[in-house]
LUMZALO-759290 format. One record per atom (N, C-alpha, C): residue in three letters; y, z, x. Coordinates in pm, whole numbers, plus 50000, padded with zeros to 5 digits. Atoms other than C-alpha are relative to their C-alpha. Last residue first. Layout:
N
ALAYZX;...
***
This chain:
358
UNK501344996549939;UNK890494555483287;UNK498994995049992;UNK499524994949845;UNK894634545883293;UNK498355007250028;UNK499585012949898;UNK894144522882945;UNK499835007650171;UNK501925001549943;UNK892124554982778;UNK500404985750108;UNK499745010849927;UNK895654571782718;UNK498894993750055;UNK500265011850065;UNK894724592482413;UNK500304986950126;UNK498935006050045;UNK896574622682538;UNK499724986349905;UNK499484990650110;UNK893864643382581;UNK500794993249894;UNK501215001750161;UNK891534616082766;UNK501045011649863;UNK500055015350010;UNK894744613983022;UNK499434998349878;UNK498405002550036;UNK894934651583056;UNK500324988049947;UNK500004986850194;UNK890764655683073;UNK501764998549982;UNK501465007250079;UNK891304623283401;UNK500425010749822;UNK499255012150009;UNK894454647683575;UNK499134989249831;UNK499284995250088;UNK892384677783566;UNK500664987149910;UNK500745004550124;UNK889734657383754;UNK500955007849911;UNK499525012550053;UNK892454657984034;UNK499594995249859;UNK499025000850137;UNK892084693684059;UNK500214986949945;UNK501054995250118;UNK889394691284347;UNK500425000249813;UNK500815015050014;UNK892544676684575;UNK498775003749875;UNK499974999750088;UNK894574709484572;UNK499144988549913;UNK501244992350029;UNK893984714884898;UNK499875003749852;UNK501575002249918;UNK895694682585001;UNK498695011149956;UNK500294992049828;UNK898444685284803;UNK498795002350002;UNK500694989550020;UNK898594657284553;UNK500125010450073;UNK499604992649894;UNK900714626684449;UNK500225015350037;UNK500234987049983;UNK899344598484236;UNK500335005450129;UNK499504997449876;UNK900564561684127;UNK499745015549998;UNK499484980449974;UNK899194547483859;UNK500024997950158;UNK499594989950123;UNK898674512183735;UNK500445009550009;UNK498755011550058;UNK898364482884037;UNK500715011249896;UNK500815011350049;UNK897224513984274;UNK500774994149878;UNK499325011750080;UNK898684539284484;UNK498914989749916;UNK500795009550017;UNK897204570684629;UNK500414990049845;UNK498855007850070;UNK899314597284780;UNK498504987450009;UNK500955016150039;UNK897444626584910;UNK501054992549903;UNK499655008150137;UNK899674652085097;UNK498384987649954;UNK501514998350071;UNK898574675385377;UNK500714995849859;UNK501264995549886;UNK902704673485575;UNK498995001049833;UNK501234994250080;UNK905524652585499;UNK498905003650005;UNK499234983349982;UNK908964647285707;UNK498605004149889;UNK498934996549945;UNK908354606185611;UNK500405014949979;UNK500194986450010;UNK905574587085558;UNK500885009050036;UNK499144987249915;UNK906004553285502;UNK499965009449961;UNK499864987650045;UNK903134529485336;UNK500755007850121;UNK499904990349867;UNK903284493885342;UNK500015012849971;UNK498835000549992;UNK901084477085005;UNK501065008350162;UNK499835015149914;UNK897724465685032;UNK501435002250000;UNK500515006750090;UNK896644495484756;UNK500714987550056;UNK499265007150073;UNK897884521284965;UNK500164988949905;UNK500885012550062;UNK895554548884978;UNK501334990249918;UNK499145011750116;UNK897314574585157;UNK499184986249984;UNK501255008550050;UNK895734607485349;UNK500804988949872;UNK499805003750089;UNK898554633885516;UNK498254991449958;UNK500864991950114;UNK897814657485795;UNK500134995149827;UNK501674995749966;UNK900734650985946;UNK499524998049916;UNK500744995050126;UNK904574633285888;UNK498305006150080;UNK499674982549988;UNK907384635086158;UNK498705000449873;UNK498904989549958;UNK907994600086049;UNK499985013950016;UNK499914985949986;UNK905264574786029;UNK501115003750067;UNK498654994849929;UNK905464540285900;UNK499755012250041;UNK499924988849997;UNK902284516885813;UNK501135003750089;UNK499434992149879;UNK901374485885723;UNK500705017049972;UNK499925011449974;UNK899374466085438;UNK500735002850179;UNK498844999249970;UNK897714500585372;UNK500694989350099;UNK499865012650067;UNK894224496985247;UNK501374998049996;UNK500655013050046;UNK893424532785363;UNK500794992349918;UNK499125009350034;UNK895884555085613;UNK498794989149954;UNK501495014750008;UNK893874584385747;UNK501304994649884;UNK499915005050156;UNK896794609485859;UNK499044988949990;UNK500224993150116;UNK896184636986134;UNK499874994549876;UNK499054992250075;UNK898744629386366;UNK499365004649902;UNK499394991149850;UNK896914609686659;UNK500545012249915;UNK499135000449919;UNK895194592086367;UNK499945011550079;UNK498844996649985;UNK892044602286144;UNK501034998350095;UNK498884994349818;UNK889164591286230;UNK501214997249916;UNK499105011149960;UNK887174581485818;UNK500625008350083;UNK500855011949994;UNK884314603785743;UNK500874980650026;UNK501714999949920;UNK885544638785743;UNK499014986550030;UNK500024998849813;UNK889224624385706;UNK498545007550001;UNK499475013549955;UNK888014613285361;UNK500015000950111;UNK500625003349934;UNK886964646085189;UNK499764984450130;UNK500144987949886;UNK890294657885067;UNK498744996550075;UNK498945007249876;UNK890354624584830;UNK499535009750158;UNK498975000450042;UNK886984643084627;UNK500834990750180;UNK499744994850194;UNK883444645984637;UNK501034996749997;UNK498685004250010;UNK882504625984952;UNK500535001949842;UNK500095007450132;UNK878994640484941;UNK501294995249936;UNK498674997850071;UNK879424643085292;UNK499404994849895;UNK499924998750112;UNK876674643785568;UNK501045005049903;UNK498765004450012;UNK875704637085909;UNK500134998849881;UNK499875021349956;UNK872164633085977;UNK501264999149956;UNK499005000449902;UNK871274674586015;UNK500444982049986;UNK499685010849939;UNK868654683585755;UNK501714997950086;UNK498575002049898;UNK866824716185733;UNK500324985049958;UNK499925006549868;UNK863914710485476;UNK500985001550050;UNK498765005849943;UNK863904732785146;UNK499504995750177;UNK500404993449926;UNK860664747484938;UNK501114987950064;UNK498975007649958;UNK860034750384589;UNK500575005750141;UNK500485007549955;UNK856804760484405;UNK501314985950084;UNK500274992049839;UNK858324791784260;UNK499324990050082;UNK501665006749911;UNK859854766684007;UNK499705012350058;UNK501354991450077;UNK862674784583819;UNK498804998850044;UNK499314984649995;UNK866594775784018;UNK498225008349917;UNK500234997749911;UNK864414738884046;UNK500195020650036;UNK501464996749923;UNK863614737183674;UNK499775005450147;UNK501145000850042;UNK866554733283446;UNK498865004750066;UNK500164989050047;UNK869274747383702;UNK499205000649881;UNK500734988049927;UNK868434722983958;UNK499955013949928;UNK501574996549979;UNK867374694783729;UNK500325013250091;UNK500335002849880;UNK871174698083555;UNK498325001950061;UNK500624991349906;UNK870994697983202;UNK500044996150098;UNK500325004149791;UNK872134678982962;UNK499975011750021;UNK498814996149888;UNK870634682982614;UNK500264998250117;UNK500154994449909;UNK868104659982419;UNK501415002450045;UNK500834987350013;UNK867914644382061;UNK500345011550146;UNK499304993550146;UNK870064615982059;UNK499325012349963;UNK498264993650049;UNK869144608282423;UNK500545003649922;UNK500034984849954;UNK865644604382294;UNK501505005350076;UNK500734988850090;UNK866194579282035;UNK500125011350065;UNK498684997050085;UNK868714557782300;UNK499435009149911;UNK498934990749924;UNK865584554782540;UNK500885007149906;UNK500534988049971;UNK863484543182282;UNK500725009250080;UNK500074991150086;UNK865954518382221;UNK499385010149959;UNK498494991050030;UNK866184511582549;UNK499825003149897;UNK499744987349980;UNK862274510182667;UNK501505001349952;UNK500554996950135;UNK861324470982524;UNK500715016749982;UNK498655007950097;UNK863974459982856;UNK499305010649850;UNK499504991350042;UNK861924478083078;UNK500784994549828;UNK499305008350131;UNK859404453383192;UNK500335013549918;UNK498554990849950;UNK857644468583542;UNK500604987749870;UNK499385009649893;UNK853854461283371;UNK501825004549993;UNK499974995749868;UNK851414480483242;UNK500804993850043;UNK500885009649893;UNK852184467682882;UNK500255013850122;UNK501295013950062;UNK853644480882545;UNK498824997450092;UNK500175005449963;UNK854794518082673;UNK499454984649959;UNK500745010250033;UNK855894540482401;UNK499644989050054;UNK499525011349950;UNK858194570382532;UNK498614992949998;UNK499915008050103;UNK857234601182336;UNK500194982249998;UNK501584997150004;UNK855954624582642;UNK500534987949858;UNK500275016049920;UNK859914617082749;UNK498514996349938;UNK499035014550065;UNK861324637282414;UNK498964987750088;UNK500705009250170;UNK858204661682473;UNK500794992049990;UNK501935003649963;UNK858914669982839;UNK499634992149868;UNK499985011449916;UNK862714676182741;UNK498494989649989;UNK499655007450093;UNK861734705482490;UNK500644982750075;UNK499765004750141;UNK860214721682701;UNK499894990049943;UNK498985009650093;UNK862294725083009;UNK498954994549883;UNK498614995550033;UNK860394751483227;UNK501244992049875;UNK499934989249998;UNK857324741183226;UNK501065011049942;UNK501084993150096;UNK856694708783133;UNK500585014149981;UNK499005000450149;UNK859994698383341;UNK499195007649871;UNK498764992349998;UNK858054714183621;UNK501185001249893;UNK501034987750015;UNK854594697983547;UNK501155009249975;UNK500005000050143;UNK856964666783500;UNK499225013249987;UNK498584996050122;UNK858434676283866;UNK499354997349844;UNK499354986750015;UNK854624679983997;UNK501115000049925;UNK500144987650146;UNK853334649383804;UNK500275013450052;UNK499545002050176;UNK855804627483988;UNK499095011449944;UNK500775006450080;UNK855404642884347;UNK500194998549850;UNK500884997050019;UNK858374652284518;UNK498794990449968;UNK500975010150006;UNK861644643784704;UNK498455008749948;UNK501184995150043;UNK864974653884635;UNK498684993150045;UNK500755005549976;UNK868744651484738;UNK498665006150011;UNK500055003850084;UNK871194672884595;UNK498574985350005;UNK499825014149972;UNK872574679184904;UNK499454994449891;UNK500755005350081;UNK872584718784856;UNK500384987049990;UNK498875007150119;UNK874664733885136;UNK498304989149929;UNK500145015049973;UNK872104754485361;UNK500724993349842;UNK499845010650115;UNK871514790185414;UNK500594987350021;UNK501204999750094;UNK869414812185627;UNK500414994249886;UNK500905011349941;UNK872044812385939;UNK498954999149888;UNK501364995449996;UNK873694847085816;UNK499094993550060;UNK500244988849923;UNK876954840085934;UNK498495005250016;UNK500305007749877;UNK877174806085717;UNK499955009450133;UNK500935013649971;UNK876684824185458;UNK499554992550145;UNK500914992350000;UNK879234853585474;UNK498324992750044;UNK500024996349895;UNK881714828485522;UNK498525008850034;UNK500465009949969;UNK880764812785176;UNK500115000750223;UNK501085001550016;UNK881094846885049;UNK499034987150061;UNK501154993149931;UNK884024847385208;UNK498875005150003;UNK499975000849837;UNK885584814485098;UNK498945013450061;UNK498494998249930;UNK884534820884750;UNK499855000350137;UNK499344984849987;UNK881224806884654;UNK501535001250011;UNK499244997349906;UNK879544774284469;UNK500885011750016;UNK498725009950078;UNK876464782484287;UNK501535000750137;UNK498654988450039;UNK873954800384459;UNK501144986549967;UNK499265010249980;UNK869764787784446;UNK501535003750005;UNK498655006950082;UNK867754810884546;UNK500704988250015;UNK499754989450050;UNK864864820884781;UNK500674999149844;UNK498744996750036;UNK863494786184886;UNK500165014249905;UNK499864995450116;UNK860414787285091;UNK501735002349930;UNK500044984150024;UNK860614769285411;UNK500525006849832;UNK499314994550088;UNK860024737785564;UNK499505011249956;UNK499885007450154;UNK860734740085798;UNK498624994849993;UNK498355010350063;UNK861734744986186;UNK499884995949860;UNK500165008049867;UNK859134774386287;UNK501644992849987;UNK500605011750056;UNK857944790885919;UNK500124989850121;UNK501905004649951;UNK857364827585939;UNK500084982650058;UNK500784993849892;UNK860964841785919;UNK499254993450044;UNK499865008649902;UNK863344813785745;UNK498965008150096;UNK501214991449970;UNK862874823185330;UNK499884994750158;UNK501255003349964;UNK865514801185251;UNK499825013150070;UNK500854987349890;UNK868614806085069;UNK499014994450048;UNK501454999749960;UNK870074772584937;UNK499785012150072;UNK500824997949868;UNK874014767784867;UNK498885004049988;UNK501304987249991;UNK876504752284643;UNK499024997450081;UNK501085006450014;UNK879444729184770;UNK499195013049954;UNK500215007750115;UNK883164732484765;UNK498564992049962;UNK499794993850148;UNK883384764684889;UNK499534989649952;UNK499585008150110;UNK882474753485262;UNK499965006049887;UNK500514993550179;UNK882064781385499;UNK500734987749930;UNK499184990950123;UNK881604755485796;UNK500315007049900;UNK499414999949853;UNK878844740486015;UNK501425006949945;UNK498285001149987;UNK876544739885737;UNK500365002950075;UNK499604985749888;UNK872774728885814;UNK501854994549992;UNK498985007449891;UNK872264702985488;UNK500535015550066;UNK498584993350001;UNK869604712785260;UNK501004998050126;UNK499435002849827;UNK867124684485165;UNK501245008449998;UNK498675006150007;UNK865034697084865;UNK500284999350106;UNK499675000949909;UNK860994693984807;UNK501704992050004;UNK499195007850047;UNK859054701884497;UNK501205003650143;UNK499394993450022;UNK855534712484645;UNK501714993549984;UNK499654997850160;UNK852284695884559;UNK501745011049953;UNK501074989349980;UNK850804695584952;UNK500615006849871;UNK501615002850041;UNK851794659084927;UNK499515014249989;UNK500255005050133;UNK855754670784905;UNK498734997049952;UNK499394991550061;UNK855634680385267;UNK499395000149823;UNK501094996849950;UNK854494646185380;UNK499785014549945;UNK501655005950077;UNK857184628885170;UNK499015009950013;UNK500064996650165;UNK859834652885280;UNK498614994049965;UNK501094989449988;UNK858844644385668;UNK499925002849820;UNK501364999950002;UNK859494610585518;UNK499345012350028;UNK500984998350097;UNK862704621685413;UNK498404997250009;UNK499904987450107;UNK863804636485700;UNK499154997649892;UNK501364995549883;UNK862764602185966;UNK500145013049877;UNK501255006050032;UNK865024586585716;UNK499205004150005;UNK500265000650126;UNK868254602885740;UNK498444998749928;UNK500374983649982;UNK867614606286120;UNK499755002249867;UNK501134994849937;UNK867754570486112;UNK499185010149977;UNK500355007050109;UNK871024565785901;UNK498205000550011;UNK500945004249968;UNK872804586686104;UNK499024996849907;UNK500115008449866;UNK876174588785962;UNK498634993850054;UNK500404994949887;UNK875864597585564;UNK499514991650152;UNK499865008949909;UNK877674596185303;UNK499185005850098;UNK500234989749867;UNK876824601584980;UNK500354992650099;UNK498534999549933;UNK877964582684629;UNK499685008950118;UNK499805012749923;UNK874444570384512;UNK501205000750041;UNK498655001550031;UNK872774604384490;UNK500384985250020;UNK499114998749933;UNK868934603284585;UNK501314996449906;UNK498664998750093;UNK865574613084415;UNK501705001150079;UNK499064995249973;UNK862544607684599;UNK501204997349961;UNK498625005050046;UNK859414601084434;UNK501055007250072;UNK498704993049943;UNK855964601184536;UNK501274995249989;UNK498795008249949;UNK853524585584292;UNK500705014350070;UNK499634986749842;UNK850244605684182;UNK501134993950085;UNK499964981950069;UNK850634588283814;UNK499945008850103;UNK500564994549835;UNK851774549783951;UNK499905016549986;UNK500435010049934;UNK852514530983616;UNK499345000750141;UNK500425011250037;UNK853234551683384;UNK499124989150056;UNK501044994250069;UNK854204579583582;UNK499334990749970;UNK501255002049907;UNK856794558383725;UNK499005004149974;UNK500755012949967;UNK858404555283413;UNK499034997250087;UNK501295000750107;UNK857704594683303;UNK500484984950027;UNK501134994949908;UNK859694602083707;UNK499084998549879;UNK500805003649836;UNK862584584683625;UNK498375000849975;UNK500895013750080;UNK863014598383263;UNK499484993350115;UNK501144998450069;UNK862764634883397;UNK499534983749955;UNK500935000549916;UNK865454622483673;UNK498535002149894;UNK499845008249937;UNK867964612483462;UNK498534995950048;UNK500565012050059;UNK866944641583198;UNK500224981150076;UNK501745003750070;UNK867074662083447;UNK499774992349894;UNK500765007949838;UNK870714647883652;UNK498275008149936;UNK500584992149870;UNK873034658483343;UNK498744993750086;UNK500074990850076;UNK873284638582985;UNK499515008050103;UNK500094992549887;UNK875504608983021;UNK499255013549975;UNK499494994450010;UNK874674585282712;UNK500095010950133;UNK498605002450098;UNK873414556282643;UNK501295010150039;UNK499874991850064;UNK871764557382997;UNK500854998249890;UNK498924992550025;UNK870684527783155;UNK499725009549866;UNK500304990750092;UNK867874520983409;UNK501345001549913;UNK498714989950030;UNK868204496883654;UNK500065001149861;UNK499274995150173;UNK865614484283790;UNK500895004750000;UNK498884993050048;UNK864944468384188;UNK500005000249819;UNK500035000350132;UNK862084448284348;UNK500815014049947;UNK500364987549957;UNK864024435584680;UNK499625007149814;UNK501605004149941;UNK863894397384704;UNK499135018250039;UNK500975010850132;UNK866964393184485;UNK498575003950062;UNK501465002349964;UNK868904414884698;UNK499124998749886;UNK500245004149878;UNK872424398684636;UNK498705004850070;UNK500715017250023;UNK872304401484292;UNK499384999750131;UNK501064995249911;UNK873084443584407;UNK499544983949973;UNK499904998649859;UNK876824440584305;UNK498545003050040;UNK499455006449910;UNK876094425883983;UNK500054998350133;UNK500895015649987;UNK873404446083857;UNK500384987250077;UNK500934996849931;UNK875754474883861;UNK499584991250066;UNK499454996649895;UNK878474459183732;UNK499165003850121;UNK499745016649951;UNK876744453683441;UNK500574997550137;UNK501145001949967;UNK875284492683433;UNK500154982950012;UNK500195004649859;UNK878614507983446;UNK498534988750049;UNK498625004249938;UNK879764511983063;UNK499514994250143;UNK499295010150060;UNK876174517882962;UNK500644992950055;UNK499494998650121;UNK875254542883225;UNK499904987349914;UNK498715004250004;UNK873274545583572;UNK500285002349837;UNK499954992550067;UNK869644551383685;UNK501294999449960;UNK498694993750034;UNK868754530683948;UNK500045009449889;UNK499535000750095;UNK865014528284032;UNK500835002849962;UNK498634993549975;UNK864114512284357;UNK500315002849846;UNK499005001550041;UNK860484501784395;UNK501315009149943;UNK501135003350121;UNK857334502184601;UNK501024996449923;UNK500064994650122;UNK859954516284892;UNK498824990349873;UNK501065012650096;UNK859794496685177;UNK499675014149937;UNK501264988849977;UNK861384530685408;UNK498714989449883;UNK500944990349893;UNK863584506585578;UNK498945000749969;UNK500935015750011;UNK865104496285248;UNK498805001950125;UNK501674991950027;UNK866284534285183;UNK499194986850041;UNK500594990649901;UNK869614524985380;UNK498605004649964;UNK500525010449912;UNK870314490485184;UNK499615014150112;UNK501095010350062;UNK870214509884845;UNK499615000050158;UNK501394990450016;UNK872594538684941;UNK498984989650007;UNK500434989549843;UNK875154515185130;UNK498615009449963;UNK500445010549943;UNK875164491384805;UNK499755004450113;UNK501285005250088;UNK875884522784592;UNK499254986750133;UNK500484986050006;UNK878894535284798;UNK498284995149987;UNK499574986250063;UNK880544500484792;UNK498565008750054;UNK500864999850116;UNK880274471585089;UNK500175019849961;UNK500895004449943;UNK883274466285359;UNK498955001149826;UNK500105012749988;UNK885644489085346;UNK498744999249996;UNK499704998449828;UNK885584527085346;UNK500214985750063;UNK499154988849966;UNK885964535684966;UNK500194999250144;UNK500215003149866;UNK884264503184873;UNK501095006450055;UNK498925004749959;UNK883924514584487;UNK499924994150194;UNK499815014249995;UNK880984511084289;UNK501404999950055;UNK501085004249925;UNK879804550184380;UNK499744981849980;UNK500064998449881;UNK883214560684271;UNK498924989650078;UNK499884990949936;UNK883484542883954;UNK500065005450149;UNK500825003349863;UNK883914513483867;UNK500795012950018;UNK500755011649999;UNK883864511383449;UNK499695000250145;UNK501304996350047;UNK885004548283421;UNK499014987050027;UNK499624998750129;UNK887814545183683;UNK498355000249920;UNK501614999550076;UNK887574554884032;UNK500805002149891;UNK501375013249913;UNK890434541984239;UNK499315000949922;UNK499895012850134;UNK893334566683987;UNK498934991450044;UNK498875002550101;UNK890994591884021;UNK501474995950106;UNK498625015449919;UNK889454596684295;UNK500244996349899;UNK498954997949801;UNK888204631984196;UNK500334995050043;UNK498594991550017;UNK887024620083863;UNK500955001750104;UNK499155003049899;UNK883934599683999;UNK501215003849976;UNK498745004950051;UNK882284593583647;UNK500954998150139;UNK498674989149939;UNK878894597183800;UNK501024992249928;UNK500144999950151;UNK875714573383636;UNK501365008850022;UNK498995010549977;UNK874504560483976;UNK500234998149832;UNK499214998350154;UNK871384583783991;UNK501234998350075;UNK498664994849896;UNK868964568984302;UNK501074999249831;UNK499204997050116;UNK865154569484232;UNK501585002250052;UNK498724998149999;UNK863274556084519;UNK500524997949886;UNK499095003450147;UNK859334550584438;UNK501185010650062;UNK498934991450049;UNK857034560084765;UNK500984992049915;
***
């Protein structure tokens, strides 16, 4: 099995932490090692054949950097000139491996996720693998425990099938609270994790299909040798980026397949989109407030706050569901359920011409 993991995100939503050069998924949002370096060293386990990043320009030195350290693990990294949605990420993915391994199983992971059991994580995708051999394009939907809005959601087809997997109905963009209530009432849907696992020439059968005009940009890519040596591939790369639209793969091909078919998964899970997601994955005090990188700390009558102090003390005082997040340049200060807005902030910045603060 070939691990594909797209590490190409701008990371808006932590804004000011995530900037365009280190973004979210190069940041070390919980201590310790970043986003990216947690995805890697959790698929290692599954001895992957090899790991193919997928990333940008701007980020792709950085990249390389923070992974030196497994030298003994065979790793690419792919860059994009240009950002152009998660199918052409994944379409180019899946025509390298092609290349080189044509009935390859591929699983396609995020590199900013979080997730607790790291095990359980595992034991999923392999059922995925197994799944996936019987030619069918295979997503991991995460059993919600809340109407969440801020995620889209997975029908499944749940009569006939036991525990999975099970025919996917639709795909639904993210809802309003009570549609998203409605959901999680029914038991037959599942927050879309964005995580994938198929066979390579099914998804290109799929990009074939449905996407066209994609299929032919990658069908153009000029191999010299059999051998893992990318380097000759960028300016080919950069040709077909100048030609091709983004597109997301689920509303390119997956929202069209009828050959698509969702796994429960349960291993603890956050796609730590924004500040607001934090206390789900960092304990929260006696009061409610997660306090990162905060040299010390004051509380007064405050709750339900979240402060990223940037090593400096942080007092809290008579203030309830705030985000306050410091750093050497900017200083930001949010209400809590307003957190999703932050990327406003970022398009305000790019308006203005201020490119120093992104």
């Amino acid at each position: 099995m070939y691990v594909v993991i797209l590490a190409g995100g701008a990371g808006t939503r932590f804004w000011p932490l995530s900037r365009k050069k280190h973004p979210k998924q190069l940041m070390s949002v919980f201590g310790g090692k970043s986003m990216l370096q947690r995805t890697v060293e959790r698929v290692l386990p599954l001895h992957p054949k090899r790991i193919l990043i997928i990333t940008n320009t701007v980020q792709a030195k950085e990249t390389a950097e923070q992974l030196e350290y497994l030298k003994h693990v065979p790793i690419d990294i792919i860059e994009e000139p240009v950002g152009r949605n998660t199918a052409p990420a994944i379409g180019l993915a899946a025509a390298i491996i092609a290349r080189h391994d044509p009935d390859a199983i591929m699983a396609v992971l995020p590199a900013d996720h979080y997730i607790v059991n790291e095990e359980e994580f595992r034991a999923t995708i392999l059922r995925a693998k197994g799944a996936a051999l019987n030619g069918y394009l295979i997503t991991l939907g995460i059993t919600p425990d809340r109407p969440e809005t801020g995620y889209g959601y997975i029908e499944a087809e749940m009569a006939l099938r036991g525990d999975g997997p099970y025919p996917v109905t639709r795909f639904v963009e993210k809802p309003f609270f009570e549609k998203a209530l409605e959901f999680l009432t029914a038991g037959n849907f599942f927050w879309n994790s964005g995580m994938f696992v198929w066979q390579v020439p099914v998804i290109l059968n799929g990009i074939k299909a449905h996407m066209p005009e994609l299929h032919g940009s990658l069908m153009k890519l000029d191999f010299s040798a059999d051998v893992w040596e990318l380097a000759d591939l960028k300016p080919q790369i950069a040709a077909i980026y100048g030609e091709i639209k983004g597109e997301s793969i689920d509303y390119g091909v997956m929202e069209k397949a009828k050959n698509v078919e969702v796994i429960p998964a349960d291993f603890g899970w956050s796609d730590v989109g924004s500040w607001r997601a934090l206390p789900e994955v960092i304990a929260p005090d006696g009061a409610g407030n997660v306090l990162i990188d905060a040299g010390e700390a004051v509380n007064i009558d405050s709750r339900g706050c979240l402060a990223y102090g940037g090593g400096k003390l942080v007092a809290l005082v008579g203030v309830e569901n705030l985000i306050i997040v410091n750093t050497g340049d900017a200083l930001m200060v949010c209400a809590e359920e307003r957190a999703q807005e932050v990327k406003k902030v970022v398009e305000e910045l790019e308006r203005k011409g201020l490119q120093e603060y992104l």
